[in-house]
C-alpha positions in Angstrom: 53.6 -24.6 -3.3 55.7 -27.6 -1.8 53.5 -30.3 -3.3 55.4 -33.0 -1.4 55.3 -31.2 2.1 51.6 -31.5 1.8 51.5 -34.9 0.9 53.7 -36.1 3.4 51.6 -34.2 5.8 48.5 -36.0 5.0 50.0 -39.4 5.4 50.5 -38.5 9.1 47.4 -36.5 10.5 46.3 -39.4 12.4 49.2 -38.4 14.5 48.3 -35.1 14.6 46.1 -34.4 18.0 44.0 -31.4 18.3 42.0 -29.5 20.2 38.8 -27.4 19.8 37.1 -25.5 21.9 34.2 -22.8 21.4 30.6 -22.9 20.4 28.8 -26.4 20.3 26.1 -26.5 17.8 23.7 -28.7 16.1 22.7 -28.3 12.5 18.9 -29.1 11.6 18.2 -29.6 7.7 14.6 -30.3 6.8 14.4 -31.2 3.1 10.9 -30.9 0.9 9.0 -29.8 -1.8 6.5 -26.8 -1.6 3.3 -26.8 -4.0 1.1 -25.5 -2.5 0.2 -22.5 -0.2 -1.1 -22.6 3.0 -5.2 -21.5 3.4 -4.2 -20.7 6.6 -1.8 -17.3 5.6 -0.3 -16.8 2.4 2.7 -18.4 3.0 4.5 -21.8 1.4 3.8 -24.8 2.9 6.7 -26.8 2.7 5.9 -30.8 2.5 9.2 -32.5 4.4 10.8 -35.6 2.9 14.2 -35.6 4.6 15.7 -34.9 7.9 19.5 -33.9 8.6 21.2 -33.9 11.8 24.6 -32.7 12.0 26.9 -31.1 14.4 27.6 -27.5 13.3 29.7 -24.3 14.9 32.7 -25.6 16.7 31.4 -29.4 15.4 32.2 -28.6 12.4 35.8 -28.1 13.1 35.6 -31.3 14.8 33.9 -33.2 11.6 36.4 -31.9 9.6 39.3 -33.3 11.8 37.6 -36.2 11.9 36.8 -36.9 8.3 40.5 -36.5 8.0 41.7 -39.0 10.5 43.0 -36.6 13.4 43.2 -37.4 16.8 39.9 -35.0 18.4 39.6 -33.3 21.7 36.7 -30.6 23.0 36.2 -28.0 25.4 33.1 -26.8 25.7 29.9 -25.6 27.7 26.2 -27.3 26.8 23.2 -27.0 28.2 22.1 -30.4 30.2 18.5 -30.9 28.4 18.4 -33.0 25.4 20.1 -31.8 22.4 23.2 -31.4 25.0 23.2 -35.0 25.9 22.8 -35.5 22.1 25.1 -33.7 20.9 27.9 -35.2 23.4 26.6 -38.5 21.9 27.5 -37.6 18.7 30.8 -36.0 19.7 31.3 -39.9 21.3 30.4 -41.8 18.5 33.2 -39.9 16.2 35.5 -40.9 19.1 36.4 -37.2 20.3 37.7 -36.7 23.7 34.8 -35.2 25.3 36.3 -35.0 29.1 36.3 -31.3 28.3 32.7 -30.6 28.1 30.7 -28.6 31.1 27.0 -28.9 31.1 25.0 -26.1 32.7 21.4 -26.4 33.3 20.6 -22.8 32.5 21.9 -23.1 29.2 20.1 -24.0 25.8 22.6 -25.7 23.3 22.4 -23.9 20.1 20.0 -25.6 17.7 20.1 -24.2 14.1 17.2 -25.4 11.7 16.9 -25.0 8.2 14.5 -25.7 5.9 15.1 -26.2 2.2 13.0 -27.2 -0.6 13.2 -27.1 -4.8 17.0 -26.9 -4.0 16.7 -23.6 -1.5 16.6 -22.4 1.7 13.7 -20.8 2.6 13.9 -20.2 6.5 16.2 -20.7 9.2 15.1 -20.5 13.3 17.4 -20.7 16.3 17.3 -21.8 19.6 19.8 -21.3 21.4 21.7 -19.2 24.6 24.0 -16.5 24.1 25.1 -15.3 27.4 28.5 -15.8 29.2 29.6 -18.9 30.6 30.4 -18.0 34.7 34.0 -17.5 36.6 33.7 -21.3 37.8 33.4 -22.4 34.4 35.5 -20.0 32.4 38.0 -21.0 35.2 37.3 -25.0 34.4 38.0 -24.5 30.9 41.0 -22.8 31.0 42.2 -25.7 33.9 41.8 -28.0 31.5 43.5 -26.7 28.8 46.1 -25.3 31.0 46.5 -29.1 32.3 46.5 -31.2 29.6 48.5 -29.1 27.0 50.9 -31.7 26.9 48.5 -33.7 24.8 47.7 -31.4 22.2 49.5 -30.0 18.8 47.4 -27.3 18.0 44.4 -25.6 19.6 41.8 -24.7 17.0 39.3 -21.9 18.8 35.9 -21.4 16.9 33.7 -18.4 18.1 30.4 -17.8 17.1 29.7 -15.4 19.8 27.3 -18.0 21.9 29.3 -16.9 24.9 31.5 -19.9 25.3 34.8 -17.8 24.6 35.0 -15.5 27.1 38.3 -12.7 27.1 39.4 -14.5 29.9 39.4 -17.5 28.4 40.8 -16.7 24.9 43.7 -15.3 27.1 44.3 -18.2 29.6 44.3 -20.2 26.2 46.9 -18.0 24.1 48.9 -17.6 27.1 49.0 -22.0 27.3 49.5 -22.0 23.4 52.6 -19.5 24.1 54.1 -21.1 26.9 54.0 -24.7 25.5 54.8 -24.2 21.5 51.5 -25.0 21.0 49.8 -22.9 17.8 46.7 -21.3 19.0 44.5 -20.7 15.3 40.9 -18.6 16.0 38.2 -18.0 14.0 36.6 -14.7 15.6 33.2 -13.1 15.4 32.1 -9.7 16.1 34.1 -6.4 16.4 36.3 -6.7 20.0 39.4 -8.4 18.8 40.7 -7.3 21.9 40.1 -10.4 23.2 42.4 -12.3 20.6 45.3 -10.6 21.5 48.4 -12.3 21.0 47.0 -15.4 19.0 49.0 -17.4 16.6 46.9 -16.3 13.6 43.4 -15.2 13.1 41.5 -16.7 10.0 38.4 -13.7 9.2 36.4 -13.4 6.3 36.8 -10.1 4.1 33.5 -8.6 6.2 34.7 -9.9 9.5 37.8 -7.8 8.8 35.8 -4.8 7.8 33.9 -4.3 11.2 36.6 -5.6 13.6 39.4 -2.7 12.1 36.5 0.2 11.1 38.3 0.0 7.6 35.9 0.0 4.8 37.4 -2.2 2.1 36.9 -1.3 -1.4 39.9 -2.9 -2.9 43.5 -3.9 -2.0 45.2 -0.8 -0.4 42.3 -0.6 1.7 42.1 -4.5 2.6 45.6 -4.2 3.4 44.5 -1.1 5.6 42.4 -2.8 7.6 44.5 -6.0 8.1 47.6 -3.8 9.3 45.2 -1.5 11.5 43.8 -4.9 13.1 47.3 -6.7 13.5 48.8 -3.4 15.1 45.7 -2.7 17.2 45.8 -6.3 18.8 49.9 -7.8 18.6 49.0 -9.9 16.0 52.0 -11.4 13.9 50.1 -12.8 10.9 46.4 -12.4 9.8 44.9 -14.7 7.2 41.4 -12.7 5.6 39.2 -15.3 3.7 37.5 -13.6 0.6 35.3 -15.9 -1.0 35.5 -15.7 -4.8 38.3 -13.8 -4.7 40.9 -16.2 -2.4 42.2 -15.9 0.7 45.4 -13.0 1.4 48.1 -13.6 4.1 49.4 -10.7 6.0 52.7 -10.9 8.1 53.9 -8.2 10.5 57.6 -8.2 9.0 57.4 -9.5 5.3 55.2 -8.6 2.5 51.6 -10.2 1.9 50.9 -13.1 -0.3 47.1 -13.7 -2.5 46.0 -17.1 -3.2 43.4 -17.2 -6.0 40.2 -18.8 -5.0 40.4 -22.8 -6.2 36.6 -23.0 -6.1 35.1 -24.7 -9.4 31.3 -24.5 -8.6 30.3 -22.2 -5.7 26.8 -24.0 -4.3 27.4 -23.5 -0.5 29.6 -21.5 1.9 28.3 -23.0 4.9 31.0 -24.8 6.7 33.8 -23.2 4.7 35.7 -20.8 7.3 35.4 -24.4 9.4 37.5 -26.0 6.7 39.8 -23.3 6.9 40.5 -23.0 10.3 41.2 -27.1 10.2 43.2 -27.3 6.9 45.4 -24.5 8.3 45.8 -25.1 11.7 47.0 -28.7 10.8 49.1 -27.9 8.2 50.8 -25.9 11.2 50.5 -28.5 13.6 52.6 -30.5 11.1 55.6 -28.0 10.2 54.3 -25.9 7.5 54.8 -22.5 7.1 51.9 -20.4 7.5 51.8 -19.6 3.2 51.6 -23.2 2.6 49.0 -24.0 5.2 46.8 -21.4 4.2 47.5 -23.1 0.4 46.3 -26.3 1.7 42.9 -24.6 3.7 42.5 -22.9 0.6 42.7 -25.9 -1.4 40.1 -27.6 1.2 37.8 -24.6 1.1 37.4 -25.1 -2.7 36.2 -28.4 -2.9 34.2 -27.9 0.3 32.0 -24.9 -1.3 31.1 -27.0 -4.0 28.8 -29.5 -1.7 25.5 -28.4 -0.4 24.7 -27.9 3.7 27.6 -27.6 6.2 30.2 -30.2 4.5 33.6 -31.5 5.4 36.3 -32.9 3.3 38.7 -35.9 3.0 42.5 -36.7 2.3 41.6 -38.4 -0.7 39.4 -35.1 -2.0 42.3 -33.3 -1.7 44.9 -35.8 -3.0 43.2 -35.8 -6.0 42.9 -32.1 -6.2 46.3 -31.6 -5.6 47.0 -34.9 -8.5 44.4 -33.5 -10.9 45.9 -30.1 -10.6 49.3 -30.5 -10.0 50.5 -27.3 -11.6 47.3 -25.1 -10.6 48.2 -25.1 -7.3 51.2 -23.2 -7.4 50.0 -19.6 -6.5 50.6 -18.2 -10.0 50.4 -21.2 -12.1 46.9 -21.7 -13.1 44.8 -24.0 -15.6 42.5 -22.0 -17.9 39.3 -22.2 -17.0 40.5 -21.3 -13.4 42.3 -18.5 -14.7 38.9 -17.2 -16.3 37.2 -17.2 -13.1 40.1 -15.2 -11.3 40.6 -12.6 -14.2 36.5 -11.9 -14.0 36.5 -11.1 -10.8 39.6 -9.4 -11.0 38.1 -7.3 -13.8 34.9 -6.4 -11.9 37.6 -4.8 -9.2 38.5 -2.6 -12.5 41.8 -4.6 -13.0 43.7 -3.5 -16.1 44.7 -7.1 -17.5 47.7 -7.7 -19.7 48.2 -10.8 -22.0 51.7 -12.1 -23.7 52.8 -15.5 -24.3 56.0 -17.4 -26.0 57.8 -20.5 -25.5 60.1 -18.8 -23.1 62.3 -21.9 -23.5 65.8 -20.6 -22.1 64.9 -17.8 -20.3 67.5 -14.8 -20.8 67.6 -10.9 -19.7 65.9 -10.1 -23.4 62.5 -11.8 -22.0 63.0 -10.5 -18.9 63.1 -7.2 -20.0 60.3 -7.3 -22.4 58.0 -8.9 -19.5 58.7 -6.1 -17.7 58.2 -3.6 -19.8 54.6 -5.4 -20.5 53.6 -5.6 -16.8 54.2 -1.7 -17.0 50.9 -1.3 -19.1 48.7 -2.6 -16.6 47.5 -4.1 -13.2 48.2 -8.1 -14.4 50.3 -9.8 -16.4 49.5 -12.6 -18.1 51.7 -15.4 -19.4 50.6 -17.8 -22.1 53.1 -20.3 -21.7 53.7 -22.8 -25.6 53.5 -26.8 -24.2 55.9 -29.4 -25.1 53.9 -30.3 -27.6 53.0 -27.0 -29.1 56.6 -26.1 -29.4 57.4 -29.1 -30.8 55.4 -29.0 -33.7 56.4 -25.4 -34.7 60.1 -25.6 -33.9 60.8 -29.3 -33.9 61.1 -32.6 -32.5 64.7 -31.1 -30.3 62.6 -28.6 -28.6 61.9 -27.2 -26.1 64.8 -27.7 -24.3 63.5 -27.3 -20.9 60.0 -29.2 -19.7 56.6 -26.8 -19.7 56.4 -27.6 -15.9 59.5 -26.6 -15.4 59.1 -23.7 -18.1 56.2 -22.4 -16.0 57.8 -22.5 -12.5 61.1 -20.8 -13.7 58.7 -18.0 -15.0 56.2 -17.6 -12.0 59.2 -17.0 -9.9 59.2 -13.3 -11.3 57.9 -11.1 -9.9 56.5 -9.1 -12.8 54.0 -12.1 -14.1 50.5 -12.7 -12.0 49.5 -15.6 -13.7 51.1 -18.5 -16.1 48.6 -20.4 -17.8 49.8 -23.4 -20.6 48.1 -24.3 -23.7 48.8 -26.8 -26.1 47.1 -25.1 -29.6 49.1 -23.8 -32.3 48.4 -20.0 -31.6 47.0 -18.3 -28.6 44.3 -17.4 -29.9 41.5 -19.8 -28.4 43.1 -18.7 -25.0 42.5 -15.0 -25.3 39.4 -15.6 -26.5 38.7 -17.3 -23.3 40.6 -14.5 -21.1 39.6 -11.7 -22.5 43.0 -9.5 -21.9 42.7 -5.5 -22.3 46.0 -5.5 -23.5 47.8 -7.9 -25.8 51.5 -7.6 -26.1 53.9 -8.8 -28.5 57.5 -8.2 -29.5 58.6 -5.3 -31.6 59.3 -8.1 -34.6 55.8 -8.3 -34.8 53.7 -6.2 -36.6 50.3 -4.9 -35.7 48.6 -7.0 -38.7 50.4 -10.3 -37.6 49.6 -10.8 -34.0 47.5 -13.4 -33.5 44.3 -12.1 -31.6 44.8 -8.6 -32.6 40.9 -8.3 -34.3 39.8 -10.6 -31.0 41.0 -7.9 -28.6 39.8 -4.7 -30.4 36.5 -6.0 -31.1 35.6 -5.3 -27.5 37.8 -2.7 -26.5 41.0 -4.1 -26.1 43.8 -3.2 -27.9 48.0 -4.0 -29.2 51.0 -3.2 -27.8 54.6 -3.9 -29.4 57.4 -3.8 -27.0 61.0 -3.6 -28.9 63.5 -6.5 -27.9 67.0 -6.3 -26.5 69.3 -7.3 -29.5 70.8 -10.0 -30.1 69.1 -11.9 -27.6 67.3 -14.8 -28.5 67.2 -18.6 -27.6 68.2 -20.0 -30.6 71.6 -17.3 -30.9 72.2 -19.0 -26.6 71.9 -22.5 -28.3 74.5 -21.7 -31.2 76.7 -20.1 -28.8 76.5 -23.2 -26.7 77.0 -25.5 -29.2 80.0 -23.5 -30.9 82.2 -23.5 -27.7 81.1 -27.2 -27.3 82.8 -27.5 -30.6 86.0 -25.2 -30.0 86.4 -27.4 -26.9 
C-alpha cells in the first residue's frame, strides 16, 4: 500500500470534481420502541420516537463525496411532486450542481422507509417508479454529460434498477468517459451487464457477480470463473467484486488478481457500503491511483462505514486515522492480530488449511527462503509470526535486530509464499497461536518436537508439528561474522 499516495490524495479532493448520475432516492428511518401488540391484529405496534431523512441510492454517492469535501454534480430523473422538489432541496443545500436533474410528472421519486425499534429493523415499504426514463430524456441526459465533460474528473454511475440508466445511456456515457480520459466507475444491478459494456471498472458484490455471469461461486476458482466469464462476455478490463466479510478481490484482463482482506472491526450495517465503495475508488482514480490502491482505500472506507448503523458516509479524518492507527495493517498482507483472527475464521469456514511459523527473520537469506517455502507447501496459508524490536531485543540483545520490524515485515510480505505477517512483541509465540488457531505449526529441523513452543496448543484441537530441515550453514548470526570479518581484513 503506498501510504503516502493516499494521504496526499486526501489533502486534494476538494479539487477533485465529480459526477453522479443514476437512481435518486430518499431514505426514511423511523426509530421506536415496541411493547406492546396491536388489539387490532397480532402484530407489533411500534411507538415512534425519532425521524430520519436522508438521501439514499445514487445520494448516497453524493453524501459520501460530500462528507469528503469533493466538488458534486448530478444527473438525474425525479418525479415533480414533493419528495422530488425535496430531494433537489437537499441535493442544494450540500451545494451539488443540480443543473442535471429532469423532473417528469409521471414519475414517483423513490421513497424507502424503514422502521427500526429495540436496535432492529422490522419493516421496510417503497414507493417508488421503476419504469424507463423516455428517448427525450435519455437523450437530455446523455447531452449533458456529453456537454459538460470538460468539468468533470470521474463519472461515478449508481444503478438501482429504478430505470434512470437506460443501455442507451450507460453507453452515451462510457463512450464520453472514453473519449475525454475521463474514468467512468458503475455500480450495476441485475443480470444484463450488456449494458456496461466497455466501462472503466465495475464495482459488484460477490452475489451481484453470481447472477450477472450464471457462475455459482463456491470458492475462489469459481469466483475467479465468474469474474473472467463476466469481463470476457462484456470488454471489461478490470472488475472489482466486493465480498463482505471476506474483502474485496480485483481482477485485471492481463495481470493476475489481487485479495484485500476485509478491514471491518464491528459489522453493524451494510447499508450504504457498495456507496462508499464506488466513491473511495472512483476518487482514488480520479486522483492518479492505480486501480489496486484505490480499491485499498474503498476498502479501507468500507470498513469503517459498516461499523455505523443506517445508510452512513465517511470522512478524511476517519480514514486518516485508520490509516495512522494502522499503519502497518493496511498493507495487503501485513495484518494486526486481532484482524488477522477475523480473516483466518472466515478463511477456515471456506475449509482453508492454515499454516503458522514465525522467527526474527532479521537478515533475510536463501536458508529462510527456502524453509518458508517448503512450509507454504503443507497448506492453503502461510502464516508469519514476525519477533518485534523489542522481543528480539531481549532474547538476543541490545544490538539487535539489525533491521526495523516495519521494515522486517515488508521485506517478508513481498514473497510470494507468505499470506499474512502478523508482529508480536511476547517472548514466545505462544499467546498468538493461541489466538490463530493454525492447523499446522512449523518449525526448523533444530527443533525438536518436545521444544516447539505451542506444540500441546495445536494438537489439543487437531492441529499438529511439522519440522522442516535448514539449508546449512545459513544463519544470520554466521552473515554478521562474515560481515564483520572482511570489515576487519579490510
Amino acid at each position: 500500500m503506498n501510504r503516502s499516495a493516499m494521504e496526499t490524495l486526501l489533502g486534494r479532493l476538494s479539487g477533485i470534481r465529480a459526477l453522479v448520475i443514476g437512481d435518486l432516492m430518499l431514505d426514511e428511518y423511523l426509530w421506536g420502541r415496541t411493547e406492546r401488540i396491536s388489539p387490532e391484529a397480532p402484530v407489533q405496534v411500534v411507538d415512534i420516537l425519532r425521524e430520519d431523512l436522508r438521501l439514499g441510492g445514487a445520494g448516497n454517492v453524493i453524501n459520501n463525496l460530500v462528507t469528503l469535501g469533493c466538488q458534486v454534480h448530478v444527473a438525474s430523473v425525479l418525479g415533480e411532486g414533493h419528495d422530488g422538489l425535496l430531494l433537489r432541496r437537499r441535493l442544494e443545500e450540500k451545494r451539488v450542481g443540480t443543473e442535471g436533474l429532469l423532473f417528469d410528472g409521471k414519475r414517483t421519486t423513490s421513497r424507502k422507509t424503514r422502521i427500526l425499534a429495540s436496535g432492529q429493523q422490522m419493516m421496510r415499504f417503497d414507493r417508488e417508479s421503476r419504469a424507463p426514463i423516455d428517448a427525450q430524456q435519455e437523450a437530455s441526459l446523455a447531452a449533458f454529460v456529453r456537454d459538460n465533460a470538460d468539468r468533470f474528473d470521474v463519472i461515478l454511475v449508481s444503478d438501482y434498477l429504478k430505470g434512470v440508466l437506460t443501455e442507451g445511456l450507460l453507453q452515451a456515457v462510457i463512450a464520453v468517459g472514453k473519449q475525454k480520459g475521463i474514468p467512468v466507475v458503475i455500480d450495476p444491478k441485475g443480470n444484463d451487464y450488456g449494458k456496461y459494456r466497455g466501462a472503466t471498472l465495475l464495482t459488484p458484490n460477490r452475489k451481484e457477480t453470481e447472477v450477472a455471469s450464471g457462475v455459482a461461486i463456491v470458492d475462489e476458482d469459481s469466483l475467479r470463473l465468474a469474474a473472467r466469464t463476466l469481463m470476457e462476455r462484456i470488454d471489461l478490463q478490470t472488475l472489482m467484486v466486493t465480498r463482505s466479510e471476506e474483502g474485496i478481490s480485483i481482477f485485471f484482463r492481463n495481470q493476475e488478481e489481487v485479495h484485500l482482506p476485509t478491514q471491518a472491526r464491528e459489522v453493524y450495517d451494510v447499508t450504504g457500503a457498495g456507496d462508499t465503495v464506488l466513491s473511495l475508488v472512483g476518487l482514488g482514480l480520479a486522483g492518479g491511483l492505480p486501480v489496486s490502491e484505490a480499491a485499498v482505500l474503498a476498502n479501507i472506507g468500507a470498513g469503517i462505514v459498516v461499523g455505523k448503523v443506517g445508510t452512513s458516509t465517511v470522512n478524511v479524518e476517519e480514514i486518516r486515522e485508520a490509516l495512522a492507527h494502522n499503519a502497518l495493517e493496511y498493507d495487503t498482507k501485513i495484518r494486526l492480530r486481532e484482524s488477522l483472527r477475523d480473516v483466518l475464521a472466515a478463511e477456515r469456514r471456506r475449509g482453508k488449511t492454515i499454516v503458522f511459523t514465525n522467527g526474527c527473520f532479521d537478515l533475510l537469506h536463501v536458508g529462510h527462503v527456502k524453509y518458508l517455502q517448503q512450509a507454504r507447501r503443507l497448506g492453503d496459508l502461510l502464516v508469519l509470526g514476525l519477533n518485534s524490536d523489542a522481543s528480539i531485543r531481549r532474547l538476543k540483545g541490545p544490538n539487535r535486530p539489525l533491521i526495523s520490524e516495519q521494515e522486517r515485515a515488508h521485506i517478508l510480505a513481498a514473497l510470494s509464499c507468505i499470506d499474512y505477517v502478523v508482529v508480536f512483541d511476547e517472548d514466545t509465540p505462544l499467546a498468538l497461536i493461541g489466538m490463530l488457531r493454525p492447523d499446522i505449526l512449523v518449525k526448523g529441523g533444530d527443533y525438536t518436537p518436545e521444544t516447539v513452543v505451542g506444540r500441546d496448543l495445536v494438537e489439543s484441537y487437531g492441529g499438529r508439528v511439522e519440522l522442516i530441515d535448514l539449508v546449512d550453514g545459513r544463519s544470520t548470526t554466521n552473515i554478521i561474522e562474515r560481515i564483520l570479518d572482511r570489515y576487519e581484513q579490510g
